[in-house]
C-alpha positions in Angstrom: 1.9 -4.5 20.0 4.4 -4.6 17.4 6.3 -1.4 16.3 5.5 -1.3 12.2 8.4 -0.8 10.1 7.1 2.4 8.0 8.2 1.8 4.7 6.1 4.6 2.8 7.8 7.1 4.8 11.4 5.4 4.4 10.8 5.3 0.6 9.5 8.8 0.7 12.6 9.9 2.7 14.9 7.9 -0.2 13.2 9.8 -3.0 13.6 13.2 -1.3 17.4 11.9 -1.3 17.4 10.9 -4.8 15.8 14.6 -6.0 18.7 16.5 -4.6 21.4 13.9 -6.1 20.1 14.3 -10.0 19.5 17.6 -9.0 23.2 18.3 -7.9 24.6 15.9 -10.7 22.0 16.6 -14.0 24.2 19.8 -15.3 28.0 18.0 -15.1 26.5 14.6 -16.5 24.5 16.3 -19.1 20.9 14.9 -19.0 18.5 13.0 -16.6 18.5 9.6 -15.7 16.3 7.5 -18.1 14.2 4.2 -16.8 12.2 2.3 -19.7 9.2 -0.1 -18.2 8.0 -2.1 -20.8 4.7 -3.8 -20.4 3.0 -6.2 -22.6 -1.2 -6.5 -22.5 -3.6 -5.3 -20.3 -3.3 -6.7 -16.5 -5.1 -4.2 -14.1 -2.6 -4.8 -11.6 0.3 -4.8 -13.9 -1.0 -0.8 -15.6 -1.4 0.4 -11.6 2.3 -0.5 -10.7 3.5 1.7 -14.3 1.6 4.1 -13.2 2.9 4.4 -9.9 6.6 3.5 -11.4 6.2 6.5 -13.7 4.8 9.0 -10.7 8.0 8.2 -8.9 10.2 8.6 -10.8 8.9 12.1 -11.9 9.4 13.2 -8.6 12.7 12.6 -8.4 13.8 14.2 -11.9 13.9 10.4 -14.1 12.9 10.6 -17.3 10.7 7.9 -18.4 11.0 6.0 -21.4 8.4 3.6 -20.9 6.6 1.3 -23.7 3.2 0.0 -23.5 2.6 -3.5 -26.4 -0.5 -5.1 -26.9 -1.1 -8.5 -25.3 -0.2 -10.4 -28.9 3.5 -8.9 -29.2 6.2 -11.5 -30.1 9.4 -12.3 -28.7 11.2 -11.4 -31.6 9.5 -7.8 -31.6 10.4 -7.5 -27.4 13.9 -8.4 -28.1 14.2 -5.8 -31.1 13.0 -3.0 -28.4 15.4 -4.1 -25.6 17.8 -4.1 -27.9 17.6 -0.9 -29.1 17.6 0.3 -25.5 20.6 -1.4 -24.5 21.7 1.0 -27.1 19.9 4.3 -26.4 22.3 6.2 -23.8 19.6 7.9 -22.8 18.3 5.1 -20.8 19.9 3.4 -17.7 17.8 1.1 -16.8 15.4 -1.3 -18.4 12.7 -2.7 -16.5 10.2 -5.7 -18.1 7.4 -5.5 -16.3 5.8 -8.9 -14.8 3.8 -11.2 -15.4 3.9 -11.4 -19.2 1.6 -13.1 -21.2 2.0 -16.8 -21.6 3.5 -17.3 -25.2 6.4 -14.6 -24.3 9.6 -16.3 -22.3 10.5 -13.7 -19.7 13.4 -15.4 -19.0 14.9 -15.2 -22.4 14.1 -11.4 -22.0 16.1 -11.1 -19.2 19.0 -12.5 -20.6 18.6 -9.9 -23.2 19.1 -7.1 -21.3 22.4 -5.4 -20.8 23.3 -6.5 -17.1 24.1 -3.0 -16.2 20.8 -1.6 -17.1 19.1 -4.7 -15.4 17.8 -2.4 -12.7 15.5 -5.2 -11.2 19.3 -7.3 -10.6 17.7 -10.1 -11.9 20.2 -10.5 -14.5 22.7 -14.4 -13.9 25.8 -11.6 -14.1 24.0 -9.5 -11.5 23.5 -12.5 -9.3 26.5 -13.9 -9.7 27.8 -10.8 -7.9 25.4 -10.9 -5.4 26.3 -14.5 -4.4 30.4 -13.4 -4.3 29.6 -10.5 -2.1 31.0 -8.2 -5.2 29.2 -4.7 -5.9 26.6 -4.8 -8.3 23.1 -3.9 -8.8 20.5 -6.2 -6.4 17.2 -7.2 -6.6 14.7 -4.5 -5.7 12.5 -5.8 -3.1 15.0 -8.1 -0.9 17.9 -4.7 -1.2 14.1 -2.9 0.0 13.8 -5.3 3.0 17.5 -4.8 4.1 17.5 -0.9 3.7 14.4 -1.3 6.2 15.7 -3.0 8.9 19.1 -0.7 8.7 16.6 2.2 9.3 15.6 0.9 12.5 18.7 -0.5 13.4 17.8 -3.8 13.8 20.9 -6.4 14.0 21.3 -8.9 11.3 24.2 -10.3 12.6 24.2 -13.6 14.4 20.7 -14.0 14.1 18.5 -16.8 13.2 16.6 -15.8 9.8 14.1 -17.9 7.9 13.1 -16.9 4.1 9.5 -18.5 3.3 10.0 -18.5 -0.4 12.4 -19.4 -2.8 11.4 -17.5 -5.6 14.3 -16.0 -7.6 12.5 -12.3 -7.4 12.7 -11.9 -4.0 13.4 -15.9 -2.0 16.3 -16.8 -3.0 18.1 -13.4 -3.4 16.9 -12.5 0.3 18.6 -15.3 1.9 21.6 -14.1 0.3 21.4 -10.8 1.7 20.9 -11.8 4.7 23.8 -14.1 4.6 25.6 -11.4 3.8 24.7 -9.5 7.3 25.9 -12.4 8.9 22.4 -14.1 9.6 22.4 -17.6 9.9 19.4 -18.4 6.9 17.2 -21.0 6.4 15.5 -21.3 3.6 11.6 -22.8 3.7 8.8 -23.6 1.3 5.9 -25.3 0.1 8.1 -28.8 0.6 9.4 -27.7 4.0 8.1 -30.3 6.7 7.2 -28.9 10.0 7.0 -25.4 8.8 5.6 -24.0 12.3 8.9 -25.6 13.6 10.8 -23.8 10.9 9.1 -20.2 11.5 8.9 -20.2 15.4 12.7 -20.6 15.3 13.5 -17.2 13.2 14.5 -14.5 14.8 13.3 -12.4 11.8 10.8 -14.1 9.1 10.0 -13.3 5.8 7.6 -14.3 4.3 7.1 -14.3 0.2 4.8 -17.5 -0.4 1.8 -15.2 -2.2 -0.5 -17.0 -0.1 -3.1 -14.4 2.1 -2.2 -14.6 5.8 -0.7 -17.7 5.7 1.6 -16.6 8.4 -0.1 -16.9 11.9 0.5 -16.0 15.4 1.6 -19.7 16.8 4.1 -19.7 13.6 6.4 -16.4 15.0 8.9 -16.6 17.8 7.9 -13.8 20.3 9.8 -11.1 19.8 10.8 -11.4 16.4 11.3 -9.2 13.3 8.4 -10.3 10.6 8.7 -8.6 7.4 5.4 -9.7 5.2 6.4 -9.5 1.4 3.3 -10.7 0.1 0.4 -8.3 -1.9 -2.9 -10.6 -2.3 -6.0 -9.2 -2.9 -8.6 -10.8 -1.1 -12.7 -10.3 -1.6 -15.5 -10.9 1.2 -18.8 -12.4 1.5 -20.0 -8.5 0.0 -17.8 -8.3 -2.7 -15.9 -5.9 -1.1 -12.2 -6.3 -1.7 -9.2 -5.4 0.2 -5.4 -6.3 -0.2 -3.6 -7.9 2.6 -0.1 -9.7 2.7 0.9 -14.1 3.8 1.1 -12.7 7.2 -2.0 -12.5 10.1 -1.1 -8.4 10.7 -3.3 -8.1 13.6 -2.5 -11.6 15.9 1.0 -11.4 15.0 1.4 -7.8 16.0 0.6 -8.9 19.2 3.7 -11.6 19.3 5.8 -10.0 17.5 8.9 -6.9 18.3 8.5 -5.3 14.8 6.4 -6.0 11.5 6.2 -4.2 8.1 2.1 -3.2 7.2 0.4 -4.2 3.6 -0.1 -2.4 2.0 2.8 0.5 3.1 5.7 -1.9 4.7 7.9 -3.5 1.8 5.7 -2.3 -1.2 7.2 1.5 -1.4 10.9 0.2 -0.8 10.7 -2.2 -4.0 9.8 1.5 -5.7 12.3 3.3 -4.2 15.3 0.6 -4.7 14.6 0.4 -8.0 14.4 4.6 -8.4 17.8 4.4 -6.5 19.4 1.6 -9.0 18.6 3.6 -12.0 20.0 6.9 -9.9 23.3 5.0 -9.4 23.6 3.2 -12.9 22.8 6.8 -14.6 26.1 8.9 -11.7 28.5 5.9 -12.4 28.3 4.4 -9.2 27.5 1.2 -10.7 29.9 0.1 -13.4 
């Protein structure tokens, strides 16, 4: 069976780290670190990840400055606020919280925000850096994935990697990442033609499709690293529901050297990364 890469206890481990840093810091800089959320209506799944957002960074000593807007706020009203806390230097980092409803342009948003307070590294500027290899601040859930597989020492370099995905959240900026450890990356999607070809070929896999277990035991090289990005909530025959990720946990566990649970494997990290972003934007360390 697969060893699972633990990354509740990693992200726990990260926040313990993060504590003692504002803790050492808060008196010479003069106040906490500040991280504004925004969200915008009423998605269930949406209020649970503010909520847990919020319980973090509590624990680590990160004052939150987070805004809740009905479901009919404009764009003009959204951009006011960000605005204002790209101004506010009691915040570092300014988070939108996604999905939005459908008459507001996220995008735009984005674009609004100043690039170092973009703790999500989502930002073009913040990508741009990325894809130079210059410091910046990086997307939470790939920099998440990465911090992972340093834990456990597992080599990047050299090996074959395969990204199922090529979302700008977490697709595109993985490969990157990975290129960046010296993987040789390949990039797959819903286009890709012999995708079992594709996957049995990586020596680690990601996969970030959103689709529930796509990812089966004849698709994974034996042996390999499978990180499963995906959160799907999935309801039986009873109506009982339960939340599982685009990769078969229990057949691949069997073929594979290492795999990260759902939930508890990449979920916690995306938390932590962006806890440790706001950490570094708020003691300088990002510029």
């Amino acid at each position: 069976m697969a060893k699972k890469l633990d990354g509740k206890a990693l992200a726990k481990k990260i926040k313990t780290e993060l504590q003692q840093r504002v803790s050492a810091l808060q008196s010479k800089i003069g106040r906490p670190p500040g991280l504004a959320v925004l969200m915008v209506g009423d998605n269930p799944a949406s209020a649970v990840y503010v909520r847990n957002k919020e319980k973090a960074c509590s624990q680590v000593g990160i004052a939150s400055f987070g805004q809740h807007f009905p479901g009919d706020t404009t764009q003009t009203e959204l951009t006011e606020v960000i605005q204002k806390l790209n101004q506010d230097p009691q915040v570092d980092g300014i988070l939108v919280q996604l999905p939005l409803p459908e008459h507001l342009d996220s995008t735009l948003l984005l674009y609004q925000t100043d690039p170092s307070k973009d703790v999500d590294g989502l930002h073009p500027m913040n990508l741009g850096q990325l894809i130079r290899g210059e410091k910046g601040l990086r997307s939470c859930t790939p920099a998440g994935v990465i911090r992972l597989l340093e834990e456990y020492n597992i080599e990047l370099q050299g090996k074959q990697a395969v990204v199922l995905g090529r979302s700008i959240l977490v697709g595109k900026p993985m490969a990157l990442m990975l290129l960046e450890a010296n993987s040789t990356v390949t990039i797959a999607h819903s286009r890709s033609r012999n995708l079992e070809a594709i996957t049995r070929n990586a020596d680690i896999l990601v996969a970030a499709v959103g689709r529930p277990e796509m990812i089966t035991a004849d698709m994974v090289k034996p042996g390999a690293v499978v990180i499963d990005v995906g959160i799907n909530r999935v309801t039986d025959q009873g109506g009982n529901s339960r939340l599982v990720g685009d990769v078969q946990f229990d057949s691949v566990a069997e073929v594979a050297e290492f795999i990260t649970p759902v939930p508890g494997g990449v979920g916690p990290m995306t938390v932590a990364i962006l806890l440790q972003n706001t950490v570094d934007c708020w003691s300088g360390l990002i510029d």
